[in-house]
C-alpha positions as CSV (number, residue, x, y, z in Angstrom):
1,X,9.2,-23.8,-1.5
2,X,10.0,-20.5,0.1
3,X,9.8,-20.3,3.8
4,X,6.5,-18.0,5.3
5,X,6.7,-16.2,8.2
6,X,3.9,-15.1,11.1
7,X,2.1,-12.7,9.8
8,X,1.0,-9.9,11.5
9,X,-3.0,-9.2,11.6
10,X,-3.5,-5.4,12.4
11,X,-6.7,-3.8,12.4
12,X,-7.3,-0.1,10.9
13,X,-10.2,1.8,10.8
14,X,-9.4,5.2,9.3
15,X,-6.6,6.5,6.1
16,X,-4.7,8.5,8.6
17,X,-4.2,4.8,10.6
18,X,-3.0,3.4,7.0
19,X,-0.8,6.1,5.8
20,X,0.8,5.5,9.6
21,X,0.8,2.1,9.2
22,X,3.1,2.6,5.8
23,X,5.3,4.5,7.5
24,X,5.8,2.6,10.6
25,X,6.3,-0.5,8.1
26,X,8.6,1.4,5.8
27,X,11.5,1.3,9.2
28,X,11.7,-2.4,8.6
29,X,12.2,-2.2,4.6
30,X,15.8,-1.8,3.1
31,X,16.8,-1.3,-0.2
32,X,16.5,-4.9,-2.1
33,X,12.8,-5.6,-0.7
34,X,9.7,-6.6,-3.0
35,X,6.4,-5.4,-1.4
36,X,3.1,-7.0,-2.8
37,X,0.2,-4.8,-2.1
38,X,-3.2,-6.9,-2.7
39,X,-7.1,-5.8,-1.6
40,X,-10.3,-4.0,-3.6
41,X,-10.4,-1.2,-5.0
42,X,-10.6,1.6,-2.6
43,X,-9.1,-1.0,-0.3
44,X,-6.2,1.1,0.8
45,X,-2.8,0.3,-1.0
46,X,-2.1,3.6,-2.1
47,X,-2.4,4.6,1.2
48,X,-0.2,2.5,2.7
49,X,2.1,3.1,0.0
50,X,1.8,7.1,0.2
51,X,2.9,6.3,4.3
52,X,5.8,4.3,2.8
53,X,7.4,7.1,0.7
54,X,6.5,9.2,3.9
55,X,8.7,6.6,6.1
56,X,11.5,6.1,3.7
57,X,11.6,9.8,3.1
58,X,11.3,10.0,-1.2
59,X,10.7,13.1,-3.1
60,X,7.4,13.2,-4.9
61,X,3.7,12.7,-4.0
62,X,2.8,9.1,-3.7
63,X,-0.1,8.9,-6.0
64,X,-1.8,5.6,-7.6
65,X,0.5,4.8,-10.7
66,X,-2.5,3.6,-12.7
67,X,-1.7,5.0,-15.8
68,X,1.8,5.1,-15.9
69,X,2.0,1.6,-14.4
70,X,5.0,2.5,-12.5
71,X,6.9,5.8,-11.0
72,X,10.2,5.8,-9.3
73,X,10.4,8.1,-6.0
74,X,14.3,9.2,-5.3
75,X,15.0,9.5,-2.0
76,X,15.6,12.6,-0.3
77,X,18.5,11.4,2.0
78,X,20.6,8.2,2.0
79,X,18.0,5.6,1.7
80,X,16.7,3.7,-1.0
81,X,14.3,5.3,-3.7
82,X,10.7,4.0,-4.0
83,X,9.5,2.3,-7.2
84,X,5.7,2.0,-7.0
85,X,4.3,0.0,-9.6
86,X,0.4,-0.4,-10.7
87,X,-0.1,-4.0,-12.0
88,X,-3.6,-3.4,-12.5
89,X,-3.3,-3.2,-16.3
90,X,-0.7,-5.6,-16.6
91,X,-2.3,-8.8,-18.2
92,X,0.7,-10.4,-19.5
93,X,2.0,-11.7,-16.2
94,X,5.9,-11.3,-16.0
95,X,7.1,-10.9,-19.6
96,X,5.2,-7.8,-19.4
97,X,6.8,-6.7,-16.2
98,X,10.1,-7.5,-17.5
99,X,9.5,-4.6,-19.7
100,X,8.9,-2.9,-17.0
101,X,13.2,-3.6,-15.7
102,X,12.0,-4.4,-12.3
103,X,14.8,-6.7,-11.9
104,X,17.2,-4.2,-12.5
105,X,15.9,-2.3,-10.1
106,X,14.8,-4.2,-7.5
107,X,18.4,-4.6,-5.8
108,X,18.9,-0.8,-5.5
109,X,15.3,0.0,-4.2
110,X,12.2,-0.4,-2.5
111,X,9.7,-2.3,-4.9
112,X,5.8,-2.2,-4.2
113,X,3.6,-3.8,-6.4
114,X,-0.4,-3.2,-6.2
115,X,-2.2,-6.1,-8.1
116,X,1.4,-8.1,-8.6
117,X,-0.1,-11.5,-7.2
118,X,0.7,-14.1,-10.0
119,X,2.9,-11.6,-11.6
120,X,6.4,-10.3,-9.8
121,X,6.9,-13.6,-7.4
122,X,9.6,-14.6,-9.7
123,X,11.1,-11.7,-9.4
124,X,12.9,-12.8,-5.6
125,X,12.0,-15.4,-3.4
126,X,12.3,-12.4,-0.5
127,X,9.2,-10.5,-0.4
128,X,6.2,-8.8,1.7
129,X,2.8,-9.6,1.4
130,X,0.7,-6.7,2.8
131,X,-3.3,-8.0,2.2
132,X,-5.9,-5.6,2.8
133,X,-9.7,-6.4,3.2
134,X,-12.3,-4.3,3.6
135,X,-16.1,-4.8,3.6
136,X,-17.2,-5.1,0.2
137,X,-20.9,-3.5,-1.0
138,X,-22.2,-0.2,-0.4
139,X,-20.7,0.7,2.3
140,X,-18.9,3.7,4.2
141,X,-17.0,1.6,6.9
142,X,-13.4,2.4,7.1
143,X,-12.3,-1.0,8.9
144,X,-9.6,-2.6,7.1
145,X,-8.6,-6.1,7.8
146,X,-4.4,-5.8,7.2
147,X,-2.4,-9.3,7.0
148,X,1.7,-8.8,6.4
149,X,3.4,-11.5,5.6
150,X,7.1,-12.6,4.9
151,X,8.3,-15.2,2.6
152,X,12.0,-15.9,2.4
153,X,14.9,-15.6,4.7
154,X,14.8,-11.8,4.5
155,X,12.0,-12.1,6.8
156,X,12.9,-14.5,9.0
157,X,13.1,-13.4,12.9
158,X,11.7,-9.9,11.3
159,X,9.1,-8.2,14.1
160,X,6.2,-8.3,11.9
161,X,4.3,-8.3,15.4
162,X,6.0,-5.0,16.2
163,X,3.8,-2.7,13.5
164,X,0.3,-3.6,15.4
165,X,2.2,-1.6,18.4
């Protein structure tokens, strides 16, 4: 059983808030790290992730991988490139994301998943859990309910706390 962390519960009530919320998150990530981006559609992942590639400074517009289920971001300086994966289509759980050679590039990089609940925990036990809620039905509110979580002793003593600042 992998060790959880406190979570951090932020509260953010416009894209501009998300996009800085990636980027203030992507000063704690290293090459190595898993990200798991969950929520509705529309929720806010790509977003957040968009403010990741911002934060960890990677070539190429962060744009929802949907179609080609995953695109690789090299970084523009020394750190770590950005592999942003869509799990939306992926059905087949991790056989089909072993195609996918996560694992071989997981060590080297920055790894988020949108939709990978069920399907890339395998992959380490050291990973982020970013959870985004928003209210569901016809509506325009732009409030997003945002729980981060860290499993694994890559987390452990990590500021979590520190991105609500």
């Amino acid at each position: 059983m992998e060790a959880a962390h406190t979570p951090a519960e932020l509260t953010v009530t416009s894209p501009e808030q998300m996009r800085d919320l990636g980027r203030r998150l992507a000063k704690l990530l290293r090459a190595g790290d898993l990200v798991l981006l969950s929520g509705e559609l529309g929720a806010g992942k790509t977003t957040l992730t968009r403010g990741l590639g911002e934060g960890l400074g990677v070539r190429g517009a962060v744009t929802s991988p949907t179609f080609v289920i995953a695109r690789v971001h090299p970084s523009l300086g020394d750190g770590p490139p950005l592999v942003h994966v869509d799990a939306y289509r992926l059905s087949g759980g991790l056989d089909e994301m072993e195609d996918l050679d996560l694992d071989v590039s997981l060590p080297g990089s920055v790894v988020v998943v949108e939709w990978g609940e069920g399907k890339v925990e395998e992959l380490t036990e050291d990973r982020l859990h970013v959870s985004i809620h928003r209210a569901v039905g016809d509506t325009t509110d732009e409030v997003r309910h945002v729980r981060v979580l860290g499993l694994g002793a890559r987390w452990a003593g990590a500021e979590l706390e520190a991105l609500s600042a």
